[in-house]
N, C-alpha and C positions, 0 to 999 in steps of 0.2 A: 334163430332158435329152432332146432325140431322137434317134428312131432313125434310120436309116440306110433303111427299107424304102421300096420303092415303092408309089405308090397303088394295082396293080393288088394285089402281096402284100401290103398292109398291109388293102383291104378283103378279102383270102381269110382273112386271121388272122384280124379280127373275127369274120366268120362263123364259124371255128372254133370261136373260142374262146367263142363267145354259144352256139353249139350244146354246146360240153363244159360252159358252165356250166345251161345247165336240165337237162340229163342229173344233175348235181350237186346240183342243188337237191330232183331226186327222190327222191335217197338220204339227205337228211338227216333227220332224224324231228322230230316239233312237238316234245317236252322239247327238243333242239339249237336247233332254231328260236327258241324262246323264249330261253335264253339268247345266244342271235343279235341277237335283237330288243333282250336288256337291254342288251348290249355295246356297241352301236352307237347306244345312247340317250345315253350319253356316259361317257368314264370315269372323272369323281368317282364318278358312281351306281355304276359297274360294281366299282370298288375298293373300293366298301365292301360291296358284295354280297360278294365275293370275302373278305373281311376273316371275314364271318360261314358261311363255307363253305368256306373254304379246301384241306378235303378232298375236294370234289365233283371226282368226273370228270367233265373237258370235253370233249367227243367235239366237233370241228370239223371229220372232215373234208369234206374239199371244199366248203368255204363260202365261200359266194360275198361276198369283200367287197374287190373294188376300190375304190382309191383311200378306203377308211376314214381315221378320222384318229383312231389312235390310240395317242397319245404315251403312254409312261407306262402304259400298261394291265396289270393284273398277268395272263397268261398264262402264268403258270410251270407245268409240266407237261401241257399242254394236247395235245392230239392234232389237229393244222392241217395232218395230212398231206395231199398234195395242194388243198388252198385256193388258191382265184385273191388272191392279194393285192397283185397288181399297182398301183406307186405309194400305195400304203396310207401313212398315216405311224406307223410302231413307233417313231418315235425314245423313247429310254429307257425302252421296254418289257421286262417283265419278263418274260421266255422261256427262261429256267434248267429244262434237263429237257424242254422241249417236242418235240412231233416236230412236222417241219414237211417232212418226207421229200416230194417232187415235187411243192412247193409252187411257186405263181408269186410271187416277188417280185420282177419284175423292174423296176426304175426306184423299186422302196420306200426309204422313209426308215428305216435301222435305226441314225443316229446313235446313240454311247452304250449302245444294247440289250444287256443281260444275257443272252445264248445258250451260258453254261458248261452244257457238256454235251449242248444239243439235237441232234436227229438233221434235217440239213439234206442230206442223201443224195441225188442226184438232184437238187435245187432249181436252179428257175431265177431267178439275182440279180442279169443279166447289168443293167448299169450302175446299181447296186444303192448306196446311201448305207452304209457300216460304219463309218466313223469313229470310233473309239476302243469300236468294242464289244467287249464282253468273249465270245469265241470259243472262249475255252479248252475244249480237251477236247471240243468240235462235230468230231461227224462230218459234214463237205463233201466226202463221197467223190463225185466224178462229178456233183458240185454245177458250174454254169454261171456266172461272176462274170467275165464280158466286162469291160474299164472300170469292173467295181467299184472304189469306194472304199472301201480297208481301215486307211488312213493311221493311226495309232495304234493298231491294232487289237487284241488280245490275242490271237492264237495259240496261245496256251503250248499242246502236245502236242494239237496239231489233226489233225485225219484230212483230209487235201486228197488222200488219196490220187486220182488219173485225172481231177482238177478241170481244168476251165477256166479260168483266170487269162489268158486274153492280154491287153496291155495294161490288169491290171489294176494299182491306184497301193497298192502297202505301203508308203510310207515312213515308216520310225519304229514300224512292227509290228513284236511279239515273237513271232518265229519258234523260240524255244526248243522242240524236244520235235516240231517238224511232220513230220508225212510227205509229203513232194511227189512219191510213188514213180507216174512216169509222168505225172506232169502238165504242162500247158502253160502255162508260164510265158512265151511269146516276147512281147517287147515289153512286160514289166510294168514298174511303176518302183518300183525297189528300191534307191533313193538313201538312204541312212542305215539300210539295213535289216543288222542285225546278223546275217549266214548263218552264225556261225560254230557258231551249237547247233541248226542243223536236224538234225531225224534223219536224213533221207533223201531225197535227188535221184536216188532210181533209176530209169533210166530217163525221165527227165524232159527235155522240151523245154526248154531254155536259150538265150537269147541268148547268142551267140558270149562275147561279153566275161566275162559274167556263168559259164558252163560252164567259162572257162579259170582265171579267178578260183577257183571250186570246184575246179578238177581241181586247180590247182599249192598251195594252200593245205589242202584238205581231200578227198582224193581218195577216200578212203573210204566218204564220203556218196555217192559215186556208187556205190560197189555193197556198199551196205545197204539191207537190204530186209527188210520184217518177213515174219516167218513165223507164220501163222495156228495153225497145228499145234500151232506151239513156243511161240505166246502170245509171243515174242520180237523182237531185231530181229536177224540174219543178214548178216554180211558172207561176199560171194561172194569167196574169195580168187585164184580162177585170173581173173576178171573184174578183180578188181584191180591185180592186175599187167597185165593189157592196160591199161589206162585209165593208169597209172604210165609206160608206154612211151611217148616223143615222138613217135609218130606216129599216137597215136590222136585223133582229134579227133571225136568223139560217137558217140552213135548214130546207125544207118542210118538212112533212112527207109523 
């Protein structure tokens, strides 16, 4: 998939990003390095290292492995915070538990990937492969998914809390349990997509069609909002009766 930048921005990012990644490389230690080395040797070998260790801490971050190819890898628990993994392929990898907090994956293959529970915070996945991966319970607070593809996706009680979703594709995702409080949804496609057990569109960019769909059907989700404090989720009720009134038609900008 390409991107949209120009050759002037497009060779200022390489630079950047060739500069963040030796900065990156400095910080990782030879024990990481080696299992670096054993991961990217391929991963039958690396799964069954993995099989015989499966308690080992895997400190990855900021590892440098664009465009790796690796399907199927078991990373479960692994720590890939900030890692360049741009165009990498995770399809059906195993990342249950992982953190992968202001990681690049942007343009990665995560068909099918097991991420119940990872910490994907900050991540960049902007036209990112998700097709039917299991999401559940993934924190994607202020996670970047431009044109991702989430189409089957698992959702169930996701943190999308401040996320970038524009024009990204959910069709047939399970949005049960999601928080989309303040996120930007404009231009996503949400053709078949069940919005009736989201938690929370509070605050959230909506295309027109899609906000008035929520307001006249479920207008609640628009002022629920979880509260940290309270461990909860909190409907604002003088907000909701604004939102209830025919003449509210979103938020400001």
């Amino acid at each position: 998939m390409a991107h949209g930048h120009s050759p002037e921005n497009e060779s200022a990012m390489i630079g950047v990003k060739s500069a963040i990644a030796f900065l990156l490389l400095l910080t990782i230690d030879a024990a990481s390095q080696d299992h670096i080395d054993l991961l990217t040797c391929g991963v039958t070998k690396w799964n069954e290292w993995r099989k015989q260790h499966g308690n080992f801490h895997l400190d990855f971050q900021g590892a440098v492995l664009q465009g790796a190819l690796l399907p199927g890898a078991n990373l479960s628990g692994a720590v890939l915070s900030f890692a360049l993994l741009e165009e990498a392929n995770l399809s059906g990898a195993n990342l249950q538990g992982a953190d992968l907090g202001n990681a690049l994956l942007d343009d990665a293959d995560l068909q099918g990937s097991h991420l119940r529970g990872a910490n994907l915070s900050g991540a960049c996945l902007s036209l990112a492969l998700l097709d039917d991966a299991d999401l559940s319970g993934a924190n994607l607070s202020g996670a970047r998914l431009g044109e991702a593809l989430l189409d089957g996706a698992n959702l169930d009680c996701a943190n999308l809390q401040g996320a970038h979703l524009e024009g990204a594709h959910l069709q047939g995702a399970n949005l049960r349990g999601a928080n989309f409080g303040e996120a930007d949804l404009r231009k996503a496609i949400l053709w078949g997509t069940d919005l009736q057990f989201v938690a929370s569109f509070y605050r959230a960019k909506l295309d027109t069609e899609v906000l008035y769909q929520v307001k006249s059907q479920w207008p609640e989700k628009l002022a629920t909002a979880w509260d940290q404090s309270k461990k909860g989720w909190v409907i604002d009720k003088a907000l909701l009766e604004q939102i209830r009134k025919p003449e509210w038609r979103g938020w400001p900008e």
